[in-house]
TIPA-761877 format. One line per 10 residues: number of its first residue (from 1); their letters; for each residue z, x, y of N, C-alpha, C, O. Coordinates in Angstrom, 1 decimal. Last residue first. Layout:
BEGIN
NUM = a = Z,X,Y,Z,X,Y,Z,X,Y,Z,X,Y  ...
// end
This chain:
BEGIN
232 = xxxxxxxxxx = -0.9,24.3,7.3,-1.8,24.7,6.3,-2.2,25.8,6.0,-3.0,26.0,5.1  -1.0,24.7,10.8,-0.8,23.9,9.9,-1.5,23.9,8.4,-2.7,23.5,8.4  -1.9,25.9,13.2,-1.9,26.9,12.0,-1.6,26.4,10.8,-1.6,27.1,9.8  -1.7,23.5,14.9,-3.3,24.1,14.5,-3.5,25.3,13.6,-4.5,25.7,13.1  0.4,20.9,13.7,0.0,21.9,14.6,-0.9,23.1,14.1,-0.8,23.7,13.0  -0.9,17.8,12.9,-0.2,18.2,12.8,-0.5,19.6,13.5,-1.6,19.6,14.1  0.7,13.8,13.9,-1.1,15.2,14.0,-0.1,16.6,13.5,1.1,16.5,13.6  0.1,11.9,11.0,1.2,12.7,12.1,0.4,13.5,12.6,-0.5,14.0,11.9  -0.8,8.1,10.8,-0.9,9.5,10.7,-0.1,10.3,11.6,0.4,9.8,12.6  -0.7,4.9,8.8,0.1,5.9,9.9,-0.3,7.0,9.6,-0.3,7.3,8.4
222 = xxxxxxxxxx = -3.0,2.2,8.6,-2.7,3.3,7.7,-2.0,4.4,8.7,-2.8,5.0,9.4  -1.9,-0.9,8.9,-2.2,0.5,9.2,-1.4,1.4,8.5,-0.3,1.5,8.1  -2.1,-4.4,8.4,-1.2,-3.6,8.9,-2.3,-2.3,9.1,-3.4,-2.6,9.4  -2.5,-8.1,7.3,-2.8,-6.4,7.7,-2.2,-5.6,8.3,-1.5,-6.2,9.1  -3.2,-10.5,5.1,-2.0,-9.5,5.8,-3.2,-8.0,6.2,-4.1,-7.3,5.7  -4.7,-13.4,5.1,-4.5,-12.1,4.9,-3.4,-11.6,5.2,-2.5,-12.4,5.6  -6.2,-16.5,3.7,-4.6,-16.0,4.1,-5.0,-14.1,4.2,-5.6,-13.6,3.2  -8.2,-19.5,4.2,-8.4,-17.6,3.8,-7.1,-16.9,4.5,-7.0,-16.9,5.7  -8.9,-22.6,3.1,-8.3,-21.8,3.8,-8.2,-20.2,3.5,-8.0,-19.8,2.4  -11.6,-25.3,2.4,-10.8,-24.5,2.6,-10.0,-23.4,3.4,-10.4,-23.3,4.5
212 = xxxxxxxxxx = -15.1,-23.4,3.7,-14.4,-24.2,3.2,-13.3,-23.8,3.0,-13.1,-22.6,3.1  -16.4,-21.7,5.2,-17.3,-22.6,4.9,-16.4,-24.0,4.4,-16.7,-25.2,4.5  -15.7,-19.1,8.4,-15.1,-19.9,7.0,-15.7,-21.2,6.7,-15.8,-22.0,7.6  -17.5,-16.5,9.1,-17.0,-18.2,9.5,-16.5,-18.6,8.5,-17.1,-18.2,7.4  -16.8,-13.3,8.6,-17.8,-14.3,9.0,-17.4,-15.7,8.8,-16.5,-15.8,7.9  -15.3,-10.9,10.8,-14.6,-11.9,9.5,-15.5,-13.2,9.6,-15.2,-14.1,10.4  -16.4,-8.3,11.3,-16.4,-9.3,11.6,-16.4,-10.1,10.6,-17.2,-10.1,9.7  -17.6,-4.4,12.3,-17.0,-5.4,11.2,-17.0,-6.7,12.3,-17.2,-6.6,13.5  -17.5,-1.2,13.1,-17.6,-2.4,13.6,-17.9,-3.3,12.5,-18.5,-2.8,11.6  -15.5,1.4,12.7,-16.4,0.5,12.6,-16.6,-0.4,12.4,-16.1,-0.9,11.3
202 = xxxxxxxxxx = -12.8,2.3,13.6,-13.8,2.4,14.4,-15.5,2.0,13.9,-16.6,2.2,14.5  -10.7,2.8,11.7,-10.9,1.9,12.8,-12.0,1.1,13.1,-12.1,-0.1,13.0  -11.5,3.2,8.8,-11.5,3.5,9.6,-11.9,2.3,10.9,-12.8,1.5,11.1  -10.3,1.1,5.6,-11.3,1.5,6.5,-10.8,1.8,8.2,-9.9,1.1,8.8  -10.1,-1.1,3.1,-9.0,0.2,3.7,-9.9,0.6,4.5,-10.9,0.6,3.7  -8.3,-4.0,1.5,-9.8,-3.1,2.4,-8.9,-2.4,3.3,-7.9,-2.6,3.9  -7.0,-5.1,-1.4,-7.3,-4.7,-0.1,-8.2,-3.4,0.4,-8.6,-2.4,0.0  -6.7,-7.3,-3.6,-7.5,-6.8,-3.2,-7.0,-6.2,-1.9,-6.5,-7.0,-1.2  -5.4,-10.3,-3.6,-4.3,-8.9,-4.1,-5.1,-7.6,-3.9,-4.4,-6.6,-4.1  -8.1,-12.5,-4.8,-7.1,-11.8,-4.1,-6.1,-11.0,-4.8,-6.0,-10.8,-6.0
192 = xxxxxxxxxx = -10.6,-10.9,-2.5,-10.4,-11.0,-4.1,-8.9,-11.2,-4.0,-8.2,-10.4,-3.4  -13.4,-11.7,-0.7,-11.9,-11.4,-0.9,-11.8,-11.6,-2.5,-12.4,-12.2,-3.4  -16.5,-9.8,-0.2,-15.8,-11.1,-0.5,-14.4,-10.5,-1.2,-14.1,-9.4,-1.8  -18.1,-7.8,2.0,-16.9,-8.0,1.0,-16.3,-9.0,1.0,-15.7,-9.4,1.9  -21.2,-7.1,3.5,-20.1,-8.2,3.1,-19.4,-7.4,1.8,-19.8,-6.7,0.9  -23.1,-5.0,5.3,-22.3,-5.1,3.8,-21.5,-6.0,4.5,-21.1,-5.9,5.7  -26.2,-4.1,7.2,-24.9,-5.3,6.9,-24.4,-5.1,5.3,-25.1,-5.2,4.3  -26.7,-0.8,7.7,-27.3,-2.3,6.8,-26.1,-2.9,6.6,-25.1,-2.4,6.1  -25.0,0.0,10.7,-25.8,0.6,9.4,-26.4,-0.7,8.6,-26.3,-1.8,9.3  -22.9,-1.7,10.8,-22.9,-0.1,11.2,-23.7,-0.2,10.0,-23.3,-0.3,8.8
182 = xxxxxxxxxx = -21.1,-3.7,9.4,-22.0,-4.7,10.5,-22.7,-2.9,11.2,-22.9,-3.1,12.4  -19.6,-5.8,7.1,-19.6,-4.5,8.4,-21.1,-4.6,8.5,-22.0,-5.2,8.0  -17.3,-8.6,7.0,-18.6,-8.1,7.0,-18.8,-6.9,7.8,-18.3,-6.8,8.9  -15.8,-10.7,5.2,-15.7,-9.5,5.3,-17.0,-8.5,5.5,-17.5,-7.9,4.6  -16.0,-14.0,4.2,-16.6,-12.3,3.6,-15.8,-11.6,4.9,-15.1,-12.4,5.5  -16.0,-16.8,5.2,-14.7,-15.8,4.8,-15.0,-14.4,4.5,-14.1,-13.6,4.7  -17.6,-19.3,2.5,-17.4,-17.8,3.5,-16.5,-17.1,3.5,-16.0,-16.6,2.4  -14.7,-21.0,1.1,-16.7,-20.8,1.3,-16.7,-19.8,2.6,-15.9,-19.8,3.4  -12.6,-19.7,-1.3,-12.8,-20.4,-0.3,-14.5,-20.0,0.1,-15.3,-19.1,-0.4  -11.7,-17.7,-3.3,-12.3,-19.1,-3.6,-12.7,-19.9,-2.8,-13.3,-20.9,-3.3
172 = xxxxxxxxxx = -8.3,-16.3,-2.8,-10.0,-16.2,-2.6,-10.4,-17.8,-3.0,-9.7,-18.8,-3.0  -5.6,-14.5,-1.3,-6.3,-15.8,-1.5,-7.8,-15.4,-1.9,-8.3,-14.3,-1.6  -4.7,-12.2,0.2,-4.0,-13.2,-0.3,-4.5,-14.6,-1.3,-3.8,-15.4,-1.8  -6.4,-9.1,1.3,-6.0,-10.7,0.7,-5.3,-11.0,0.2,-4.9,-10.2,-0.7  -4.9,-6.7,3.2,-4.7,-7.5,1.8,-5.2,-8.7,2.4,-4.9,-9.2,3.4  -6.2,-4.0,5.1,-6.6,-5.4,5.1,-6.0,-5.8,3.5,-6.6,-5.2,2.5  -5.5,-1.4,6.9,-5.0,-1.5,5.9,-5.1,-3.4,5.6,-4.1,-4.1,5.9  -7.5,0.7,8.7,-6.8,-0.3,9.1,-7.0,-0.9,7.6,-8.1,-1.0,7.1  -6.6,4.0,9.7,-7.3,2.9,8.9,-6.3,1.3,9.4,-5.3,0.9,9.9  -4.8,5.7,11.7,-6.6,6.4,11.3,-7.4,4.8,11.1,-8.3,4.4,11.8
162 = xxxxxxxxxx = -2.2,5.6,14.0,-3.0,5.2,12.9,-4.7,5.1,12.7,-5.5,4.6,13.5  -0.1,8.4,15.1,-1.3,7.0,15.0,-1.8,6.6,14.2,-1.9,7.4,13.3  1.9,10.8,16.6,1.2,9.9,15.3,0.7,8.9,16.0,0.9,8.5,17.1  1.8,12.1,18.7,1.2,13.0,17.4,1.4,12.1,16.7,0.9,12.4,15.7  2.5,10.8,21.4,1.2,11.8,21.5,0.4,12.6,19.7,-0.6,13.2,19.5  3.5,7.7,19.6,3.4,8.7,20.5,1.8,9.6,20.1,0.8,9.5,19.3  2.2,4.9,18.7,3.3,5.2,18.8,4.1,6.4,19.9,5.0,6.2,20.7  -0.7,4.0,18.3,-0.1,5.0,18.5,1.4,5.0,19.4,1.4,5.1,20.6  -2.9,2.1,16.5,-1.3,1.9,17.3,-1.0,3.3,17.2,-1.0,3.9,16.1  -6.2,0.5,17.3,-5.2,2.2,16.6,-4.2,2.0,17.2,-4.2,1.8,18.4
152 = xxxxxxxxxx = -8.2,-1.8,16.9,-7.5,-0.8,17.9,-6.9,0.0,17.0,-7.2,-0.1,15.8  -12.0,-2.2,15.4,-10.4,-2.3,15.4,-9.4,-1.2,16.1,-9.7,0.0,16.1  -14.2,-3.5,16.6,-13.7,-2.8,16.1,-12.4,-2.5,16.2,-11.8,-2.5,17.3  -16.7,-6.8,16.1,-15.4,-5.8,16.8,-15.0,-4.6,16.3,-15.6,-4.5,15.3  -17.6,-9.9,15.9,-18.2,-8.2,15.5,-17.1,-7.8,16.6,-16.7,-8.4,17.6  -15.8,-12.9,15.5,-16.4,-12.0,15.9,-16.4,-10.6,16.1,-15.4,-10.0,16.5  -14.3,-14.6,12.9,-13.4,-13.4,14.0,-15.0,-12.1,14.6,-15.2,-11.0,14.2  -13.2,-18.4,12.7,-14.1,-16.9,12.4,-13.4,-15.8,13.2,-12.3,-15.8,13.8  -13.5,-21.4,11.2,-12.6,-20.1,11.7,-13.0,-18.9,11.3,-13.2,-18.4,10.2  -16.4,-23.5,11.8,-15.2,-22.9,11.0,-14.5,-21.5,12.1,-14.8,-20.9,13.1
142 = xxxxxxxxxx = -16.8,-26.6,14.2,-17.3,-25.0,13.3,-16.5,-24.4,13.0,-15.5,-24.5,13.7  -15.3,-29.5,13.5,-15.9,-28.5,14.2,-16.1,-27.0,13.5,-15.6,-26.6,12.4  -14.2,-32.5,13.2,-15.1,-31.9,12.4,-15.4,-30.8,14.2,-15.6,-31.1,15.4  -10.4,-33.5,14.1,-11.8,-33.7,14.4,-13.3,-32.5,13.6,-12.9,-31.3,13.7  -8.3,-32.2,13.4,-8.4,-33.1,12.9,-10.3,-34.1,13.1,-11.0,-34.9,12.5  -9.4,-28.7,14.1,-9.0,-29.5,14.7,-8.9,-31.0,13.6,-9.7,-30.8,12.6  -10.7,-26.5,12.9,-9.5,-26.2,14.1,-8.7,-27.2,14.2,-7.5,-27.1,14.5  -11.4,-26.6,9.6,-11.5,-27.2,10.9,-10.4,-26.7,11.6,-9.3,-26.6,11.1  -11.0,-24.2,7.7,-12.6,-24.5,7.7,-12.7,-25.5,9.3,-13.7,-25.4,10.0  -9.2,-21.7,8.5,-9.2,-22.9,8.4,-10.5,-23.2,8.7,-11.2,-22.8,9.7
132 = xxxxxxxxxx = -6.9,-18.8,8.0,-8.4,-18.7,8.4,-8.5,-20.5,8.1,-7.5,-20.8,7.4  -4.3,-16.9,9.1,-5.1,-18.3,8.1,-5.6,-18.7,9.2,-5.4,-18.8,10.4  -2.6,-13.5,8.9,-3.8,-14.4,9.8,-4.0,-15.7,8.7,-3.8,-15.5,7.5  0.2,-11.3,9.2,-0.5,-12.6,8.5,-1.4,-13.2,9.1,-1.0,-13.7,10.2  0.5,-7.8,10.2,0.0,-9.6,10.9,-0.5,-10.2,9.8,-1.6,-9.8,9.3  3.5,-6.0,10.0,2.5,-6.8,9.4,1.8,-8.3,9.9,2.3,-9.4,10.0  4.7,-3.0,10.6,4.1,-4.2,11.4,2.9,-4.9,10.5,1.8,-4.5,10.4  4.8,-0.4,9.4,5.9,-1.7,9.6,5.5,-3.3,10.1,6.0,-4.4,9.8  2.4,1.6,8.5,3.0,0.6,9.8,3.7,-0.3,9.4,3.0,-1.2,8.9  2.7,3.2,6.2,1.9,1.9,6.6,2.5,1.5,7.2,3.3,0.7,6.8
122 = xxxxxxxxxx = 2.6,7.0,6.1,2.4,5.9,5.2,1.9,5.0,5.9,0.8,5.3,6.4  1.3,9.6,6.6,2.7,9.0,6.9,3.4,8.0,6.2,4.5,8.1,5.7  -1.3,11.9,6.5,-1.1,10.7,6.0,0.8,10.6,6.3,1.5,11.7,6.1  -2.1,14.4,8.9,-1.6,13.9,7.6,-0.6,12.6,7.9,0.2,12.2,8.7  -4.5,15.3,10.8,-3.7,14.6,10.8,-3.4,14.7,9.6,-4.4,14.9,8.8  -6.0,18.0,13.3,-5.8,17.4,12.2,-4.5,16.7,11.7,-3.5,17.3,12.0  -8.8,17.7,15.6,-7.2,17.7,15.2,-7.1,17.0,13.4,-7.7,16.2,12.7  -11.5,17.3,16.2,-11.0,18.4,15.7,-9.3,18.8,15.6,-8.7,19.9,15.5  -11.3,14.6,16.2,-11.5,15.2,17.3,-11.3,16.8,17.0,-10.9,17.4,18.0  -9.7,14.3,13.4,-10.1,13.3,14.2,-10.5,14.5,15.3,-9.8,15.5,15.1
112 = xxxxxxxxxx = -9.5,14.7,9.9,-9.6,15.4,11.2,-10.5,14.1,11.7,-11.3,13.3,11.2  -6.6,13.8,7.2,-7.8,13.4,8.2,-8.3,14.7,9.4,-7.5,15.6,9.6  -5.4,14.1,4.4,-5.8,14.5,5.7,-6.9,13.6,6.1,-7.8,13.0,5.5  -5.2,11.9,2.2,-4.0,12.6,2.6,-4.0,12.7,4.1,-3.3,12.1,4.9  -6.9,8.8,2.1,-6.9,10.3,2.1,-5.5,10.7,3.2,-5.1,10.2,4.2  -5.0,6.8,-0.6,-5.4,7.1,0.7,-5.6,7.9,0.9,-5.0,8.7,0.2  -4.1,7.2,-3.1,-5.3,6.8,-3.2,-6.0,6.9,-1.4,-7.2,7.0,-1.1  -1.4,7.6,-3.3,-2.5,8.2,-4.2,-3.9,8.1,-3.9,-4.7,8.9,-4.5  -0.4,5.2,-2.5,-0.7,6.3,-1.6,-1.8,7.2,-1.9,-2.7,7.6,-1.1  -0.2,2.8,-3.1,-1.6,3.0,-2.3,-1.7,4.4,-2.4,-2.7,5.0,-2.5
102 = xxxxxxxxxx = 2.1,2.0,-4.5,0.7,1.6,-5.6,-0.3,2.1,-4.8,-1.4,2.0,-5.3  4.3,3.3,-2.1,4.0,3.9,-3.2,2.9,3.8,-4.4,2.5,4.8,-5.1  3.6,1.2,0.0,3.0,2.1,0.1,2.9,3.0,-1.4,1.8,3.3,-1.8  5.4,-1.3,-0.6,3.7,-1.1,-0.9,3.2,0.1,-1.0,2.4,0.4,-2.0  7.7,-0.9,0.2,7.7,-1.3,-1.4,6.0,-1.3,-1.7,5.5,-1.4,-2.9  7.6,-0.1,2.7,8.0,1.1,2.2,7.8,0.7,0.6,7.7,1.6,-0.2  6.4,-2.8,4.3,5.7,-1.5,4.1,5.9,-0.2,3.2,5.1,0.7,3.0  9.0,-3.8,3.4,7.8,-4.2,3.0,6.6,-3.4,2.8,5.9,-3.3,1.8  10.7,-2.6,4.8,11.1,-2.7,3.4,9.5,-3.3,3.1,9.0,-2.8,2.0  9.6,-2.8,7.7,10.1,-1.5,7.1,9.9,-1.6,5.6,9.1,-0.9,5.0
92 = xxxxxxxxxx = 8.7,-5.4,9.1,9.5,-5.1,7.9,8.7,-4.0,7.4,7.6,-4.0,6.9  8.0,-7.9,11.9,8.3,-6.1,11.5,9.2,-6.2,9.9,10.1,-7.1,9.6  5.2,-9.7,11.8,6.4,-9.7,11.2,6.8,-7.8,11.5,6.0,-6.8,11.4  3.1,-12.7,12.8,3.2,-11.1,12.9,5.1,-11.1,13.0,6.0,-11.8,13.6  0.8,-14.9,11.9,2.4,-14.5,11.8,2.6,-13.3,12.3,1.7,-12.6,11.8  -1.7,-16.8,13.7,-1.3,-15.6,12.9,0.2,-15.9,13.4,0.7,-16.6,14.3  -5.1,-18.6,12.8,-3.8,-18.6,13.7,-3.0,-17.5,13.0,-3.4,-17.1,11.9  -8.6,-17.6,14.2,-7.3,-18.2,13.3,-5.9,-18.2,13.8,-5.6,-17.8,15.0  -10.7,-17.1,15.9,-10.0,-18.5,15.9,-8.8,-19.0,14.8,-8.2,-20.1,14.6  -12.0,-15.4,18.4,-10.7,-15.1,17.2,-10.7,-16.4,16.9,-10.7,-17.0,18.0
82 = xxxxxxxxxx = -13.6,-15.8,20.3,-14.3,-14.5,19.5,-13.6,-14.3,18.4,-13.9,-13.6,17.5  -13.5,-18.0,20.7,-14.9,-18.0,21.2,-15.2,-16.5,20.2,-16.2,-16.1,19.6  -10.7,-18.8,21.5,-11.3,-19.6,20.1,-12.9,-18.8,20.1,-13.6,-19.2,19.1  -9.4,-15.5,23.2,-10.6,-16.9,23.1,-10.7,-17.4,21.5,-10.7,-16.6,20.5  -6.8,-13.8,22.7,-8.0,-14.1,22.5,-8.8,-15.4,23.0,-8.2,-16.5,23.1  -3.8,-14.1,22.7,-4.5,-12.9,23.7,-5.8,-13.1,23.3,-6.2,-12.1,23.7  -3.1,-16.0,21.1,-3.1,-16.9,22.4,-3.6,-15.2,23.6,-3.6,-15.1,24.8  -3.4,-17.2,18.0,-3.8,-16.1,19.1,-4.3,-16.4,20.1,-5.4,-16.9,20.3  -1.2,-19.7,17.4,-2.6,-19.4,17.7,-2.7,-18.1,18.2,-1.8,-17.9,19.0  0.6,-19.1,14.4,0.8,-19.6,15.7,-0.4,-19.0,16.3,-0.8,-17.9,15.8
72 = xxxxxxxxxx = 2.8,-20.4,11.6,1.4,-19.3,12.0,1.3,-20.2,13.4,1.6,-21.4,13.6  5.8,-20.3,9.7,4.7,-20.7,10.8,3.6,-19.7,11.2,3.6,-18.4,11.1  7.6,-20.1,7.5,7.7,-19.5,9.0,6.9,-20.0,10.0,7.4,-20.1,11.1  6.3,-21.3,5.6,7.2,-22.1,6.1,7.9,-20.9,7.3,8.8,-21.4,7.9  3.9,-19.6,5.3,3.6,-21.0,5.6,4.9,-21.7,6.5,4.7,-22.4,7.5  4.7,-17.6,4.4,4.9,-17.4,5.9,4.4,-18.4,6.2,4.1,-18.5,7.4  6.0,-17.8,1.9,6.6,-17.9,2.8,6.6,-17.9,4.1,7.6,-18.0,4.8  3.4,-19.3,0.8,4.4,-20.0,0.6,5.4,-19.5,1.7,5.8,-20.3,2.5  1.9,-16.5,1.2,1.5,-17.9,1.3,2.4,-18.7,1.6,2.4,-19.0,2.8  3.4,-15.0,-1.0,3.7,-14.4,0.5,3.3,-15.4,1.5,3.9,-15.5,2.5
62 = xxxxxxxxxx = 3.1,-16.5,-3.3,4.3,-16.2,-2.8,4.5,-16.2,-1.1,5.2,-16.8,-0.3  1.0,-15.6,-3.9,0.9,-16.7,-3.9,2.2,-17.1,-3.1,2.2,-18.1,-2.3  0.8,-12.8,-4.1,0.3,-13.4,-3.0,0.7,-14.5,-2.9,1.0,-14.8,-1.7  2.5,-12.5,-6.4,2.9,-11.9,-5.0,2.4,-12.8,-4.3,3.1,-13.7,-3.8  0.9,-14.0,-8.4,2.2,-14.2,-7.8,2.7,-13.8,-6.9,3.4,-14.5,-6.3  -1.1,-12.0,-8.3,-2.0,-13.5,-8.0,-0.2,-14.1,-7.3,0.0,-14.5,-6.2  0.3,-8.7,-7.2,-0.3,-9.4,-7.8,-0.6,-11.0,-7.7,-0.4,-11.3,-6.5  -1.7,-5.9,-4.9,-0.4,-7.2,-5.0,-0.7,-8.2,-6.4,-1.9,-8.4,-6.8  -3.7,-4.1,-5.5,-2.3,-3.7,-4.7,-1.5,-5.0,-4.8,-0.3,-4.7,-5.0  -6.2,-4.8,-6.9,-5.0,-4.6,-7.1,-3.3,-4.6,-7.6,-2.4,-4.7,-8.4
52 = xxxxxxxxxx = -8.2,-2.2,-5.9,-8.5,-3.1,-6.6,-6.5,-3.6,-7.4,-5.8,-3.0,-8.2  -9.6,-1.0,-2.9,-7.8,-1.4,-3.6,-7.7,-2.2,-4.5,-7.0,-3.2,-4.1  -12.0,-0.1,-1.2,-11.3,-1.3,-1.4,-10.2,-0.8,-2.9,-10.7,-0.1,-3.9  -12.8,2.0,2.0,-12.8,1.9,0.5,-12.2,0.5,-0.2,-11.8,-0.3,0.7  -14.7,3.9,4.4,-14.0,2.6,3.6,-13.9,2.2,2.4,-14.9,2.0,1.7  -15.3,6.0,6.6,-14.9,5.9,5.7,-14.2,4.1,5.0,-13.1,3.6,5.4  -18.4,7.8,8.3,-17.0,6.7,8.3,-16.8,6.0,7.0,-17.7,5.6,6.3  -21.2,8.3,8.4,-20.1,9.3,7.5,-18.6,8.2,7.9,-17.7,8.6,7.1  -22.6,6.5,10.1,-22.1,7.6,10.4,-21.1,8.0,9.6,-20.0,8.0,10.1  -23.5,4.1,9.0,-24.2,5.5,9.0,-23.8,6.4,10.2,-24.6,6.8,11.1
42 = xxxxxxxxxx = -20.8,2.8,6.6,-21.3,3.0,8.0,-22.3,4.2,7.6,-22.3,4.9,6.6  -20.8,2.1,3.7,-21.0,0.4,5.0,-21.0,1.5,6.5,-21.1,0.9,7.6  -20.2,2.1,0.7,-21.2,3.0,2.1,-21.6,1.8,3.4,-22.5,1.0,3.6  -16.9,2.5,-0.4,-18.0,1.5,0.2,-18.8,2.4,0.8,-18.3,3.4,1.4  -14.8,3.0,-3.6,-15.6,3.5,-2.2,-16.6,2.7,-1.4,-17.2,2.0,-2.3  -12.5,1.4,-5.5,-14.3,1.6,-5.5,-14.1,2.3,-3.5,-13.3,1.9,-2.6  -9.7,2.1,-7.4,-10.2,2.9,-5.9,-11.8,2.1,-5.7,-12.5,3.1,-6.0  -6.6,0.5,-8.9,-8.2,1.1,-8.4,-8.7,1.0,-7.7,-8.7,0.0,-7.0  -3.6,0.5,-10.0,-4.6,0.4,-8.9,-5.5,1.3,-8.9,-5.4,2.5,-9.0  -1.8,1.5,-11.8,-3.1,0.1,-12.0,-3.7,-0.1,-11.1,-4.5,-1.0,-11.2
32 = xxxxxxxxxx = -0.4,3.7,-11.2,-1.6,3.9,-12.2,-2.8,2.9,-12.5,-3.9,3.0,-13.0  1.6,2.4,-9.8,0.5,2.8,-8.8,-0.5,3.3,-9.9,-1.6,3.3,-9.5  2.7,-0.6,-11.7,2.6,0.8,-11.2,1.2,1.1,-10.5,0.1,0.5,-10.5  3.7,-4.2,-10.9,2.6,-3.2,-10.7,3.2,-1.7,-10.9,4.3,-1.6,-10.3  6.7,-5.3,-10.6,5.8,-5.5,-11.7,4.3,-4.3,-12.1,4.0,-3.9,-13.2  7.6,-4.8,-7.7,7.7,-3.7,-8.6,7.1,-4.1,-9.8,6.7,-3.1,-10.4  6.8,-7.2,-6.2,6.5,-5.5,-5.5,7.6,-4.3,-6.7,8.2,-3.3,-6.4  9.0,-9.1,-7.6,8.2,-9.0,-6.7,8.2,-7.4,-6.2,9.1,-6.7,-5.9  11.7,-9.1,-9.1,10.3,-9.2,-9.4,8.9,-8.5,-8.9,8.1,-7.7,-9.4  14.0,-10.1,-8.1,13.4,-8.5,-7.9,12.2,-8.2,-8.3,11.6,-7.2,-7.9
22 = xxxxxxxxxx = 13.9,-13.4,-9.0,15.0,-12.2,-8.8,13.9,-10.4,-7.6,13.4,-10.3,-6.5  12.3,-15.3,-9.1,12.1,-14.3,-9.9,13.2,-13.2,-9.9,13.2,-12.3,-10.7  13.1,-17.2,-7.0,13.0,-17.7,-8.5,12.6,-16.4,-9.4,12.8,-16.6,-10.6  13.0,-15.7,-4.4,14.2,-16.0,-5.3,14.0,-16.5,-6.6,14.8,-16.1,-7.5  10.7,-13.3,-4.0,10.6,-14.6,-4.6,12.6,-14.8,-5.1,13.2,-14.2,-5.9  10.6,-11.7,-0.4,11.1,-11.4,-2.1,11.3,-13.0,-2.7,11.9,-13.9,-2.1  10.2,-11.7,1.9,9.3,-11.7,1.2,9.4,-11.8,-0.5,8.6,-12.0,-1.3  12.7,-11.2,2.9,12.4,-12.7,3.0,11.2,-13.0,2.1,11.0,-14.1,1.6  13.9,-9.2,3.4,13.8,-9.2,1.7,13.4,-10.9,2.1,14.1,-11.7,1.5  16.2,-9.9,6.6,16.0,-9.2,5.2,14.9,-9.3,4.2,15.0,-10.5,4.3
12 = xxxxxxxxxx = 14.7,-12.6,8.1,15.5,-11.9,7.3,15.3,-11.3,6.7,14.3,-11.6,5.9  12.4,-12.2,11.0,13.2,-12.8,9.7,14.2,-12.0,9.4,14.6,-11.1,10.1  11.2,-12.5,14.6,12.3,-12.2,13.5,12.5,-13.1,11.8,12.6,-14.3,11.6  8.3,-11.8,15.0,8.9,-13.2,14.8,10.3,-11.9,14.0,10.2,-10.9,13.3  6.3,-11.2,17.9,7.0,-10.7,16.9,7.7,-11.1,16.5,8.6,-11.3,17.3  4.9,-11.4,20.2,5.0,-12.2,19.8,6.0,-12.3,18.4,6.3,-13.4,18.0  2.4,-8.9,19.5,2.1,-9.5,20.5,3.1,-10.6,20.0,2.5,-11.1,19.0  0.1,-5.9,19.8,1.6,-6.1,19.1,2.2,-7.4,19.8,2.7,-7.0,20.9  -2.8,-5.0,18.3,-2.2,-6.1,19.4,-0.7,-6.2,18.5,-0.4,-6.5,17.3  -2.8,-1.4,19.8,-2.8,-2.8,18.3,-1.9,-3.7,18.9,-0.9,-3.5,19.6
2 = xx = -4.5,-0.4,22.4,-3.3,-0.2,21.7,-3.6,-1.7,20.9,-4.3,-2.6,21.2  -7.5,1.0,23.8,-6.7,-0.3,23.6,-5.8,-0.1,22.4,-6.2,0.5,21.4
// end
């Protein structure tokens, strides 16, 4: 299964960028202020780490603000039964190219998948905003959640793809909402925001019900190149 590319909204340019600050935005941070914690959330050697961080309380608050007034629109390739938030999904290049430099350091370089081996590229262009909402409806009903799953891989061609899947908060303080893996003894990660969760595809996880309030993300992918078998 390829990454849901589904719906793609055009903006403008640098739409992410705060006018009341000028340039502000995505350069206040150096990549020396981000830190790394490690997670043991699978028992199979699978890898996850969190990004103590990557955007600041103003970034986020920002990125809120602007894809509020773009709009968020239902995921209409799912059921309310296994996805229930609504999402933005944006292409921007400049976005992914002003992030990557506070991560890179910190991503693993190499990977081996299948006995191939891959180097790091940077972060998919493609960013999906999700909001999470305690009611669907003006009427009282069970919160917005994202049942146990594992996440697809965008592969573009036969030698790149993406290993991780690259999770920012935007927000915290809300009731549930964790971030839960679900391989091995259940770990939750509550959002922090400007925080992001960095983890291989392929273990199984689930964004547990929202108790209160609203939960804003972005996510995108971590891009790999395969590379050829004398490589190195």
């Amino acid at each position: 299964m390829e990454a849901d590319f589904f719906n793609v909204k055009t903006v403008e340019a640098g739409w992410w960028r705060p006018t009341q600050v000028g340039e502000l935005v995505l350069s206040a941070l150096s990549a020396d202020e981000v830190t790394k914690t490690d997670l043991e959330v699978s028992n199979k050697g699978r890898e996850a780490f969190i990004l103590h961080g990557v955007l600041t309380p103003a970034e986020c608050r920002h990125m809120v603000e602007r894809t509020e007034r773009e709009g968020y629109e239902p995921m209409r390739e799912f059921t309310t039964a296994s996805r229930s938030n609504t999402r933005l999904m944006i292409d921007d290049r400049e976005l992914a190219d002003a992030i990557w430099p506070r991560v890179k350091a910190l991503v693993p370089e190499v990977a081996i998948k299948s006995g191939q081996t891959w180097s790091v590229v940077g972060l998919n262009h493609r960013w999906r905003f999700c909001r999470h909402r305690r009611h669907l409806t003006v009427v009282y009903t069970p919160g917005q959640h994202c049942e146990p799953h594992v996440d697809a891989a965008y592969k573009p061609s036969s030698s790149e793809r993406s290993l991780f899947t690259f999770m920012l908060y935007l927000n915290e303080g809300f009731g549930g909402g964790a971030t839960v893996f679900l391989e091995g003894e259940r770990h939750a990660v509550t959002p922090l925001t400007g925080m992001a969760l960095v983890f291989e595809h392929n273990i199984v996880h689930e964004g547990e019900r929202l108790a209160s309030d609203v939960k804003y993300i972005m996510r995108t992918e971590v891009m790999y190149r395969r590379q050829p078998k004398n490589w190195g």
